[in-house]
C-alpha positions, 0 to 999 in steps of 0.5 A: 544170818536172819532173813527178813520176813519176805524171805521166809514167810513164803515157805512158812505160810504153805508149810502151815496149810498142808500140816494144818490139812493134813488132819483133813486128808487123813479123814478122806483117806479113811473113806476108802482106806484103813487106818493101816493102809492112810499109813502105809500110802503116807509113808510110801509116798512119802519115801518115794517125793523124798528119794527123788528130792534126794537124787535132785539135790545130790543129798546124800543117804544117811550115814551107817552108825544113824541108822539105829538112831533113825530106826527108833526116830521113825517109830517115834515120829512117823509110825506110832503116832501117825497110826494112832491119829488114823485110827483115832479119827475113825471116832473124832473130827480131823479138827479136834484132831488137829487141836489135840496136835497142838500139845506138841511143843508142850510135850517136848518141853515135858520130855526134854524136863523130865528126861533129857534133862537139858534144859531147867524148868522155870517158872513160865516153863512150869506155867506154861505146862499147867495152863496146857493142860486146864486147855486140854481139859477144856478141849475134851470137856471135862465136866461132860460124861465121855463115849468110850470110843472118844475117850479111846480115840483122845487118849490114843492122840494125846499118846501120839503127840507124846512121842512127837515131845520125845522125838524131837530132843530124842533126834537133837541129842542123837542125830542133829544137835552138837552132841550128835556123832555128825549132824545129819542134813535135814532131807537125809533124815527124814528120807531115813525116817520114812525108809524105816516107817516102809520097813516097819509098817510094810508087813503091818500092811501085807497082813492087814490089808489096806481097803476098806471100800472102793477106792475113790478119788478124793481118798486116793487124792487125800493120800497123795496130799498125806505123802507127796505134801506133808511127808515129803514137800513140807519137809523142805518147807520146814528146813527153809524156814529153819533156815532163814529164821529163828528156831523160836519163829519157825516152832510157831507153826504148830500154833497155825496148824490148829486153825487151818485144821479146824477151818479145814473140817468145818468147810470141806467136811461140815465138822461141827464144833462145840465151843470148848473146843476152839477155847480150849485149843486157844489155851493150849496155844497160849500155854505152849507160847508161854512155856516157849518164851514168846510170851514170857509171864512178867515178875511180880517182885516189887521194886 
């Protein structure tokens, strides 16, 4: 059943503002954090909101034959690319940050073409691609000489959204589509993702370290947005949402999240942005909507 849009819209509005934040929280974070210690402290907090929303819901653990499927979800997922934007960030602005985040859909799109195969490239789909890519161009502008520390630190998120595009046909095939063994609920998954991230990135952590300065407020305020809100609160937020309308409609959050993340930068962090940035983000955007249908090319054939 599809609700109207006063069911949904009161789920897909926040979910919206805390992924679109979360670029923002990372960039705190890391005033009093390493780049390990935001991922670790997102993670854990993260795990923790999610058991509690499991013991509340009466959810139940996911089953003993997903749990190698959640292993390589979670490095696809959570830990690689969450650890690859926090130390991206340490370079760029948490809203260039949240532009480049923008590539996901057609990353997915990229994966589920070229190796899982279960959908057909078309000619909005491959349209859609190209266009995507002449925005990033745009968004890192091309035509200027590049720091090495930016080029790193763009190459490393370009890299993290890349295993977002595998993660998502990845989960569908092996833990929630129809080929799945059993579909797992959506909080049983991401409780199992964030159980395996503590599992991985736990060591990682003890090794390290986790400070890089005095603690202060606002970073551990930050940490806790990272965990409680967009690890485990937008979680249920995206299932309502998923729920209560089309899969198409709720994918357009990713379109929002850049807004919100430059907004974000500019007001409470005083980011700068050059021009191609928000242009280039706004084709991205349009190239992803255009790979997705939302805005299907129309023919050219004469009648």
């Amino acid at each position: 059943m599809k609700y109207p849009a006063s069911q949904w819209l009161p789920f897909y509005l926040p979910l919206a503002l805390i992924w679109g934040c979360s670029f923002l929280f990372i960039k705190v974070g890391l005033e009093s954090f390493t780049p390990i210690g935001v991922v670790f402290g997102r993670v854990l907090l993260g795990a923790l909101t999610l058991i509690v929303i499991t013991v509340v819901s009466r959810s139940s653990l996911p089953p003993r034959w997903s749990w190698k499927y959640l292993f390589v979800a979670s490095l696809l997922w959570v830990c690689v690319p969450w650890t690859l934007f926090a130390f991206a960030q340490t370079q760029v602005s948490s809203a260039l940050a949240g532009i480049i985040n923008a590539l996901t859909p057609l990353m997915t799109l990229l994966a589920i073409l070229l190796a899982f195969r279960t959908e057909k490239p078309t000619r909005g789909r491959i349209g859609g691609l190209i266009l995507g890519f002449i925005g990033m161009l745009v968004v890192v502008g091309f035509w200027q000489p590049l720091a090495l520390d930016n080029l790193w630190a763009i190459g490393a998120m370009v890299l993290a959204v890349s295993c977002y595009g595998v993660a998502f046909p990845f989960a569908r095939r092996f833990l929630t589509g129809p080929q799945a063994q059993a579909p797992i609920p959506a909080v049983s998954l991401a409780t199992g993702l964030m159980l395996w991230g503590l599992v991985i990135v736990g060591p990682l952590a003890l090794v390290t370290g986790i400070g890089s300065a005095p603690i202060s407020g606002a970073s551990l305020a930050a940490i806790a947005g990272l965990g409680i809100l967009g690890s485990g609160v937008a979680y249920l937020l995206n299932f309502h949402v998923t729920q209560r309308a089309d899969s198409t409609t709720a994918s357009t959050v990713t379109y929002l999240t850049p807004l919100v993340a430059v907004i974000a930068g500019s007001v409470v962090l005083g980011e700068q942005l050059s021009w191609n940035q928000p242009v280039g983000g706004l084709i991205v955007v349009l190239g992803a909507a255009i790979a997705q249908g939302l805005l299907p090319l129309r023919s050219t054939a004469r009648r």
